[in-house]
N, C-alpha and C positions, 0 to 999 in steps of 0.2 A: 372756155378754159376747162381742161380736162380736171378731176380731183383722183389723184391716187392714192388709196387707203392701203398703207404698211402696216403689218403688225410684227412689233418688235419682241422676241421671244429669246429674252437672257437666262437660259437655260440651267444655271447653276443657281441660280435668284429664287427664294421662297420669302413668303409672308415676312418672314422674322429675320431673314438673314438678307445681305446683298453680299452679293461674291465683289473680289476687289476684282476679278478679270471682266467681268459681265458690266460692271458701272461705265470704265474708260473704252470700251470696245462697242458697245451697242446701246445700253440706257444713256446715256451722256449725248454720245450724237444722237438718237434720236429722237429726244427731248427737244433738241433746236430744228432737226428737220421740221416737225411739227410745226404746220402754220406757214412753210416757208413756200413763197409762188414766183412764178414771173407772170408773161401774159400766154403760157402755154399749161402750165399745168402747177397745180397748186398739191401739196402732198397733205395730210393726214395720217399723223401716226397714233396707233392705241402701245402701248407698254403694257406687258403680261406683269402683273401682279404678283407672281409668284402662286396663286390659286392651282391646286392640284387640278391639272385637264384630264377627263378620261377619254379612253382609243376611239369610243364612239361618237365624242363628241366633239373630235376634230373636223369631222364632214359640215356641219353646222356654221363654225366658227370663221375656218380660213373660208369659205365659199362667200363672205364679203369686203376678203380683201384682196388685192392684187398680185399683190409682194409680201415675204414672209424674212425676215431678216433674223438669224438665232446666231447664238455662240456653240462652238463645237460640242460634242455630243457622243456619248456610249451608249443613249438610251435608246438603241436602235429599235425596240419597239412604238415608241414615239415618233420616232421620225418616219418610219413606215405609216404607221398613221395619219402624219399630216403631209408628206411626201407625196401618197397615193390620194389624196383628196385634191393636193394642188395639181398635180398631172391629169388631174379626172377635170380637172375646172378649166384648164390652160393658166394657172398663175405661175409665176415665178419663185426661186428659192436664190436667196445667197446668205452662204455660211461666212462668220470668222474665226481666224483661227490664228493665236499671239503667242504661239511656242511650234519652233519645230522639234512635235514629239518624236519623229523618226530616228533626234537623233541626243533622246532625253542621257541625260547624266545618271549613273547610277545612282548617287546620292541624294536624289529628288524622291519623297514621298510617295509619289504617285507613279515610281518608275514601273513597278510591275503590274502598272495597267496599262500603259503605253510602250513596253518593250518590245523588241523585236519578236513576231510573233505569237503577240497577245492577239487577244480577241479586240479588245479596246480599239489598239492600234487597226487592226483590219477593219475596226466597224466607221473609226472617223475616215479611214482611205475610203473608204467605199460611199460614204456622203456626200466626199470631196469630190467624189467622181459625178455624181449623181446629178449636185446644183447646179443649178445654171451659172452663178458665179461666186467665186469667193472671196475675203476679202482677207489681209495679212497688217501686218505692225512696218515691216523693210522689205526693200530689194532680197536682201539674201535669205529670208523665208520664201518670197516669193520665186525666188529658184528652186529653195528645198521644196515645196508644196509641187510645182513642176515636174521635180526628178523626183516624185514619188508617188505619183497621179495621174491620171489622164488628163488631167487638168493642165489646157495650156496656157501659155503666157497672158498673151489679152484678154483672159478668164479669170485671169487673179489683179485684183485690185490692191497697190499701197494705201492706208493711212494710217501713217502714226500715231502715236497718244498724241493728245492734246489737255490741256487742262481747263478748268472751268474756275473761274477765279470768284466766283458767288458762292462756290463750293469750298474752294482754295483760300481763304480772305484772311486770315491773317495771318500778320506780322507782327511776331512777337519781340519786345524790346531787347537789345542788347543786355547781356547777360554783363553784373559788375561784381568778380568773384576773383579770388586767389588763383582760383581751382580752371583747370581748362578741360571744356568734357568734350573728348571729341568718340564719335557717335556714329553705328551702323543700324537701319532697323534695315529687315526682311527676314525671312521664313527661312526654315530647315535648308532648301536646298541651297544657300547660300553657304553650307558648312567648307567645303572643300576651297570655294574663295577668300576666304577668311581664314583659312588656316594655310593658305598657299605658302611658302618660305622666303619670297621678297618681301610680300605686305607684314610677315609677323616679324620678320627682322625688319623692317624697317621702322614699324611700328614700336616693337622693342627698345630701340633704341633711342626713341624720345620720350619711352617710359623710364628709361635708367638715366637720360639727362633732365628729365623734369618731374622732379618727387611733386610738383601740382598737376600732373596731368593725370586724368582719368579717363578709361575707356568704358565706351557701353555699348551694347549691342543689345536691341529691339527685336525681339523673337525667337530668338537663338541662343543657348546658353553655352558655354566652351568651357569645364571642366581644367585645362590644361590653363587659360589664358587666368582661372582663379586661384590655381596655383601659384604662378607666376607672379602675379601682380596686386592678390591677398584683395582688400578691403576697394581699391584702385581698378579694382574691373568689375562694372555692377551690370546688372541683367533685370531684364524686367519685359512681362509677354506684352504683346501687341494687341488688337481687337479681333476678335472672329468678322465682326459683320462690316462690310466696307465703310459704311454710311458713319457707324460708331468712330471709326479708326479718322477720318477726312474733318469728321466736325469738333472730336474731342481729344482723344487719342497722339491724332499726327502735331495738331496746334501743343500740347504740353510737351510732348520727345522734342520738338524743336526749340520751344523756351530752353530747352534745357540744352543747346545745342550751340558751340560754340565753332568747331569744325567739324564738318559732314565727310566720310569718306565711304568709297565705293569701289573697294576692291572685285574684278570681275574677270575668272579664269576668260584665258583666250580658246575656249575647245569650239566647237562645231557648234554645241547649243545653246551657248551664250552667246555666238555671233547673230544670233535670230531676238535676242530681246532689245527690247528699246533703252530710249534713254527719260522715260519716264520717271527714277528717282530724282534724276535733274532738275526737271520743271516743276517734280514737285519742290522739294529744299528750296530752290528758287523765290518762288512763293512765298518763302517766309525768308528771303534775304541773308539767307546764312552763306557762309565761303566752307565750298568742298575742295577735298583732291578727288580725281575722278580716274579709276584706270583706261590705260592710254591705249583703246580699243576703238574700235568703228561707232559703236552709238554714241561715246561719248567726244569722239572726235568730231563728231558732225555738231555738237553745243557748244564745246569749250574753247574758247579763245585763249591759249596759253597764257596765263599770267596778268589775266582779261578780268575772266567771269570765274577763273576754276583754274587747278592748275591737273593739265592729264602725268598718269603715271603709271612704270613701268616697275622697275627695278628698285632694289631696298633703299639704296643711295637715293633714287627720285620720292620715295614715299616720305623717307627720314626727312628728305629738306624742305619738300614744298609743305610741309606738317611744323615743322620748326620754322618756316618764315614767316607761316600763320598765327603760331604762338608768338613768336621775336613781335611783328607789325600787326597788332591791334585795328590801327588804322586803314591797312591793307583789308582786312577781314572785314571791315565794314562796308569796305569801297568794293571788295571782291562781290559782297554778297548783292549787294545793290544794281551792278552789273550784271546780275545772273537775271536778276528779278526784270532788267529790260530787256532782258534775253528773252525771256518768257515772254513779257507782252508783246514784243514785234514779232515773234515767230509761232509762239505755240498754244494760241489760246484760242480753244474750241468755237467762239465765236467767229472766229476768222476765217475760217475752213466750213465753214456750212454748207456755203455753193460747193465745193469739191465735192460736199455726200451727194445732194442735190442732183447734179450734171451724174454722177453714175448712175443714182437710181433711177433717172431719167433715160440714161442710155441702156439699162438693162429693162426697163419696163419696154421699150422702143424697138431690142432685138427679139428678131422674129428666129 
């Protein structure tokens, strides 16, 4: 039996911090890789610490592994460094990459370092180009990565999030209150979705039919929405470091969570993100609406596990059905939560990492 040693290299990851894109994309799976064999070949993964590497002593390091696995990258002179070591050795590289930045939203933080353009943006294409293979979150990144790369088809690898439910663990009790919180967490570039004109009317309007309902949004504050809605729209930041946000953070936003909603414009680069908040909420058995787009069409079973939406009339009701049937909300969320086990939990998919890095260690 052959053993092939990966070094796993989540490149946004340091000592004190874990990035939230660096945990579900490369330390997650590669934690279960680790250990994993049949009777050809058994893997060994090391996970990068976050420890400051210097240029010199990347020749050292990757020269005892075979495979080098990172999340995407502007530190072009790092990856020159360990790029030119693993080509000098014959090992392999495969990148990931869970946004297509080619086709970033202005309103995202980080647009003008990924904008058409940038340096950024030239330095991840030209990475792209470079590994041996890479891997993406859906189908339609994995065309956008295509039509922007030399990178062809059977060079770019699907795997979606997955969750980890030792990570994910609980389930917080049903909330027994007057008050109905219903509840958005994620970051800045979520602004333009949350402020879109179906979701805030339709939203609006089961603020004006129900003086107990309250909104809250998790990372984001909206200015106009506290206008509007005075004491009844509360805000509050989310964690910097992933690890904080999954063990303490995500478990109390959700106590506090009676309907989850996930408004999610239809542009070009939101069609490349997954359906990751799903499995998470899931996790903790709460009932969302979910906009009626591709990732989340691929989870929700109308009226099932989640109800999908479009238009202010579909936000308004499947919002007010949730409020109206209590009982529904309970049954809703419980339904999501076996959504999650039969389909999307990281232990299930291990052989999928497996068999590629298998196939990629294999081509010559």
């Amino acid at each position: 039996m052959n053993v092939a040693r990966v070094f796993a290299y989540p490149v946004h990851t340091t000592t004190k911090h874990v990035s939230p894109v660096d945990y579900p994309r490369i330390i997650q799976p590669m934690k279960y890789l680790d250990g994993w064999k049949d009777k050809e070949i058994a893997f060994q993964v090391d996970i990068w610490d976050g420890q400051t590497i210097k240029l010199d002593e990347w020749g050292m390091m990757v020269k005892g592994y075979d495979l080098v696995y990172f999340n995407y990258t502007v530190n072009d002179w790092s990856f020159a460094a360990m790029g030119s070591v693993i080509r000098i050795y014959g090992k392999k590289m495969v990148m990931d990459l869970d946004d297509a930045l080619w086709l970033m939203n202005p309103d995202n933080s980080v647009y003008n370092v990924y904008k058409r353009g940038s340096k950024g943006l030239a330095i991840v294409t030209d990475i792209l180009n470079e590994v041996d293979y890479a891997t993406c979150t859906n189908s339609y990144l994995k065309n956008v990565i295509a039509a922007n790369t030399r990178k062809r088809h059977e060079f770019i690898k699907v795997f979606p999030n997955y969750l980890d439910l030792n990570l994910y663990g609980t389930v917080p009790p049903l909330r027994k209150s007057p008050f109905i919180n219903i509840v958005h967490y994620g970051s800045s570039s979520h602004f333009d979705d949350l402020t879109s004109f179906e979701f805030v009317e339709g939203v609006g309007r089961i603020m004006d039919e129900y003086p107990n309902a309250v909104f809250k949004t998790i990372g984001s504050f909206f200015p106009k929405f506290k206008d509007r809605w005075g004491q009844r729209y509360e805000e509050q930041h989310g964690k910097m470091n992933f690890m904080d946000w999954a063990k303490t953070g995500f478990p109390s936003v959700m106590a506090e969570c009676d309907i989850f909603v996930a408004p999610l414009g239809g542009n070009a680069y939101n069609r490349a993100k997954s359906s990751i908040k799903f499995i998470e909420v899931a996790s903790t058995q709460r009932a969302g609406c979910w906009q009626n787009i591709r990732q989340y069409q691929e989870v929700v079973n109308q009226g099932k596990n989640g109800f999908l939406c479009q238009t202010a009339d579909e936000w308004h009701d499947s919002i007010k059905t949730l409020i109206d049937k209590p009982k529904l909300r309970e049954k809703m969320g419980k339904a999501a939560y076996q959504t999650l086990k039969r389909d999307w939990l990281i232990q299930q998919h291990v052989d999928d990492y497996a068999h590629f890095f298998k196939k990629v260690l294999l081509d010559k």
